[in-house]
FIMIMAR-291073 format. One record per residue (C-alpha): residue in one letter; x, z, y. Coordinates in pm, whole numbers, padded with zeros to 5 digits, always signed. Example, Ala and Ser with C-alpha at 12.3 -4.5 7.8 and 13.67 -1.06 7.14 Angstrom:
2
A+01230+00780-00450
S+01367+00714-00106
// end
This chain:
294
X-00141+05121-00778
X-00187+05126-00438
X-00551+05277-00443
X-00489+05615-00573
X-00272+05656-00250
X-00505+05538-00008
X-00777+05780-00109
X-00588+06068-00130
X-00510+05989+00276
X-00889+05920+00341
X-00946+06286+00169
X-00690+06411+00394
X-00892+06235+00733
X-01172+06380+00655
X-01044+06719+00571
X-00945+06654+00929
X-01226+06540+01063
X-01455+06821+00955
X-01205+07073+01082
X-01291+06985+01438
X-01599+06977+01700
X-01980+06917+01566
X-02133+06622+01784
X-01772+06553+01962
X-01838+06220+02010
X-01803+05969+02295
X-02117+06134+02466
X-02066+06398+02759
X-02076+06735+02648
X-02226+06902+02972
X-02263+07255+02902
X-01930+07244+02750
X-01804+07371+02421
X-01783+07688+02226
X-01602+07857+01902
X-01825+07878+01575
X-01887+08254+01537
X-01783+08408+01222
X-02122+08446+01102
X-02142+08091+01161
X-01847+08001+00967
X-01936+08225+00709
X-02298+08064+00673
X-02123+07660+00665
X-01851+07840+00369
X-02051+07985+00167
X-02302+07671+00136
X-02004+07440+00089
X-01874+07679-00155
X-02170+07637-00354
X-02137+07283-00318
X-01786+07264-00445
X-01860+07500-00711
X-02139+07242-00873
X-01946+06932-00865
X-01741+06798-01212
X-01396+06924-01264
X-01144+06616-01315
X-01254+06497-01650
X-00958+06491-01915
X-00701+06204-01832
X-00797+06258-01485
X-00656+06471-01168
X-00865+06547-00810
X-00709+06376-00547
X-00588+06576-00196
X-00620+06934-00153
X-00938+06941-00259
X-01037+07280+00032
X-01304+07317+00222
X-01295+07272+00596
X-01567+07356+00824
X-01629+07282+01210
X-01465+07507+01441
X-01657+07453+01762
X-01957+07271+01919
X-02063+07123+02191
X-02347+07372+02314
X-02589+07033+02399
X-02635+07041+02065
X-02610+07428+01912
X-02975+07410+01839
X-02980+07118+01622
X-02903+07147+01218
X-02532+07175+01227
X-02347+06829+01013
X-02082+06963+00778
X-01976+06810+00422
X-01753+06860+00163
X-01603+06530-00063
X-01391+06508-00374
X-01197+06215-00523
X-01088+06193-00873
X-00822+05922-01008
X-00816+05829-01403
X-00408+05867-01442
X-00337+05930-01845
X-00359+05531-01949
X-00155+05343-01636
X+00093+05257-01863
X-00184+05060-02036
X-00312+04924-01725
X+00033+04829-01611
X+00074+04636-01932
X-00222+04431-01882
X-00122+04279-01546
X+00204+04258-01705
X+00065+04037-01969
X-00141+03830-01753
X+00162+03725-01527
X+00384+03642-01848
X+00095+03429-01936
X+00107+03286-01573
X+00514+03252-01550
X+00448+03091-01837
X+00232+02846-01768
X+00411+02783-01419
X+00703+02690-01597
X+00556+02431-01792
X+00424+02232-01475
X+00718+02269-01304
X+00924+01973-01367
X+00554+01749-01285
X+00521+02004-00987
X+00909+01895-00905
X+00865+01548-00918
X+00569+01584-00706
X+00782+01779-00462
X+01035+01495-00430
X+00812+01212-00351
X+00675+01419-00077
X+01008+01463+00060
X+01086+01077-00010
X+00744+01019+00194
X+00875+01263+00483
X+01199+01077+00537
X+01032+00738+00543
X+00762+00858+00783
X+01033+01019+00977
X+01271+00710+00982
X+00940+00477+01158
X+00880+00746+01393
X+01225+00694+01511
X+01214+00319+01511
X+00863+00342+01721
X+00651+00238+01424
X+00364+00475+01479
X+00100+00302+01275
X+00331+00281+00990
X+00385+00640+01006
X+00031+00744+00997
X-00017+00508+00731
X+00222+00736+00539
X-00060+01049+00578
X-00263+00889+00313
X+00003+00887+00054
X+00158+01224+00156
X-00223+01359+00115
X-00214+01198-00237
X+00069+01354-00343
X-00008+01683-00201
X-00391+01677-00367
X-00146+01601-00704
X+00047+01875-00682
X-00267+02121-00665
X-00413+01958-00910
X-00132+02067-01142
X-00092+02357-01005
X-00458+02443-01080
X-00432+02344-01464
X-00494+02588-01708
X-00700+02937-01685
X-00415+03095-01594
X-00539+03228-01256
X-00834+03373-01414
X-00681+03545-01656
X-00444+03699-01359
X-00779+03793-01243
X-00981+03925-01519
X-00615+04141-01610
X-00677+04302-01251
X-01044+04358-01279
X-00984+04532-01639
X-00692+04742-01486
X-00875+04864-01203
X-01182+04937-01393
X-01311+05283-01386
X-00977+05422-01242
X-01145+05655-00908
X-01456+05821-00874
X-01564+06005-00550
X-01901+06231-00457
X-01948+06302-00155
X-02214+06662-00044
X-02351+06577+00302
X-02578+06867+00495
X-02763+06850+00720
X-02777+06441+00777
X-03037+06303+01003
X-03135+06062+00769
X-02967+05871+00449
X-03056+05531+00309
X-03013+05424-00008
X-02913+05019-00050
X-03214+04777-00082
X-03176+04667-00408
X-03189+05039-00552
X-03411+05181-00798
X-03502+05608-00820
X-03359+05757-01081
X-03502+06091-01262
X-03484+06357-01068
X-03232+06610-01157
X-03367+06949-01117
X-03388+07066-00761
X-03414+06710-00641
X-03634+06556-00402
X-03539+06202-00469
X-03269+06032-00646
X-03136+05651-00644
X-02909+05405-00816
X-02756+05075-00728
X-02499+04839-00791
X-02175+04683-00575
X-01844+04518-00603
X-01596+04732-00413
X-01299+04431-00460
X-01317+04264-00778
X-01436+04609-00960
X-01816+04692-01025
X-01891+05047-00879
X-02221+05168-00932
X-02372+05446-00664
X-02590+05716-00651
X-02760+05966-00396
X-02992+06271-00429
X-03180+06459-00185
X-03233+06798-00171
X-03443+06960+00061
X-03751+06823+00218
X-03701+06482+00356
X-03992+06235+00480
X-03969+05858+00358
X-04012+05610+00581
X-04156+05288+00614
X-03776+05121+00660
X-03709+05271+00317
X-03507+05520+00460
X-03532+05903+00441
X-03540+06169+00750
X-03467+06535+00737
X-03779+06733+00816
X-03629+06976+01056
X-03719+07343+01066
X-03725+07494+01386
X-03741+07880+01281
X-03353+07786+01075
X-03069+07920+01202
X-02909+07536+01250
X-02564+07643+01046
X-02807+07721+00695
X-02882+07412+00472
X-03196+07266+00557
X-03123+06917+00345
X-02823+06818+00126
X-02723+06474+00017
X-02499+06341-00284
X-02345+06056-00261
X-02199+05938-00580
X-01999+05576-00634
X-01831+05554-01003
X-01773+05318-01274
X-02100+05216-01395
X-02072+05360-01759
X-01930+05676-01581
X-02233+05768-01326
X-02496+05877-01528
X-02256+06140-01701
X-02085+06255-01359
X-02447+06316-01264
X-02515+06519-01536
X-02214+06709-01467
X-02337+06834-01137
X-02512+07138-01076
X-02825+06979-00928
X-02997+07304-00906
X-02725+07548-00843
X-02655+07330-00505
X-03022+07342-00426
X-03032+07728-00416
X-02819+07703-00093
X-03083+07576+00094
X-03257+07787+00358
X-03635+07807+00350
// end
């Protein structure tokens, strides 16, 4: 599938992406920029280290997608060297030991389908020739100067052509195709994404706070369809965040920080929905929470 590929070049953009300038955006930079210092590297490293360190392995049957290395910014725009310094570090896993399976279901679904398409097909032909019957005539008054007689044709040709979709339409046929591509994308990637450093994260309106894994300031889950697949999401805060009335949360900032240390982390987590609760099990809430500066 298609998919697998696609994420592999996202985690390839934002290995990128992090590789380059902190707050290099479409904003001036006025007092110009500088090179991390390798203290300053070292600091951004050895949190996202510890970051990479508690996330999952690829459980069995699956493989992490990309290179999977860290990458930290290089320079900064001095505007902003004061400020908490963004950096992040993401992972994407693909399920690959049953796509033989999932190849057989679509496979299934469109013999159904071929099947059923054959069966309407000589209706769906005869269909086809009185619209072509219907074009000629309409065609042969148009050149004779009959207009009226040819837009009287529209009414028959609209007939025929609500006939034909109403064979074509017949059957469950193009639900199964759909249900086969549901099942065979279901709970095929996985991705968790560490954030530090964020301004502010906001979990979706319809979530509801999870228990906190240890370490944890807060934790949410929700529900989406990413396609025709249910994902479910997570995110957990570490560090000390302020809620706010929007139902969003904002770093606390701490002045007296160097800004490359850890002052907040965020996990973002979007999986199959029988799959999150385990994958957040399988992180190392606590070890991850140790890399924050106090």
């Amino acid at each position: 599938m298609q998919s697998g590929k696609f994420l592999a070049i996202m985690v390839c953009a934002v290995a990128a992406t992090t590789a380059t300038s902190i707050a290099r955006v479409d904003a001036p930079c006025d007092k110009g920029y500088r090179d991390a210092t390798p203290a300053e590297l070292g600091t951004m490293m050895a949190v996202l280290q510890a970051a990479k360190k508690a996330l999952p392995p690829a459980p069995a049957g699956w493989v992490i997608l990309g290179d999977d290395q860290i990458s930290v910014p290089s320079n900064i725009c001095r505007d902003y060297e004061v400020a908490p310094w963004n950096y992040h570090f993401n992972r994407s896993y693909q399920r690959v030991d049953d796509q033989e399976a999932r190849n057989k279901v679509i496979a299934d679904a469109a013999a159904i389908s071929a099947a059923a398409l054959e069966q309407k097909q000589p209706r769906l032909d005869a269909v086809m020739a009185r619209m072509e019957k219907l074009s000629q005539a309409q065609m042969a008054l148009v050149q004779k100067g009959d207009y009226a007689g040819a837009e009287a044709i529209n009414v028959k040709m609209a007939k025929a052509e609500e006939d034909y979709k109403k064979i074509l339409d017949e059957g469950d046929s193009a639900q199964q195709m759909a249900s086969a591509v549901e099942k065979a994308s279901r709970d095929m990637e996985m991705r968790i994404f560490v954030r530090v450093n964020t301004n502010s994260e906001t979990p979706d309106s319809s979530a509801r706070s999870l228990p906190l894994p240890p370490g944890a300031r807060a934790a949410y889950r929700w529900s989406t369809i990413r396609g025709d697949v249910s994902e479910d999401h997570a995110l957990i805060l570490l560090g000390q965040w302020q809620p706010t009335a929007e139902g969003s949360w904002k770093r606390v900032r701490h002045p007296n920080v160097t800004p490359t240390a850890a002052q907040v982390i965020s996990i973002s987590i979007a999986a199959d929905p029988n799959r999150l609760a385990p994958t957040i099990g399988s992180i190392d809430v606590k070890n991850m929470a140790t890399a924050i500066a106090n």
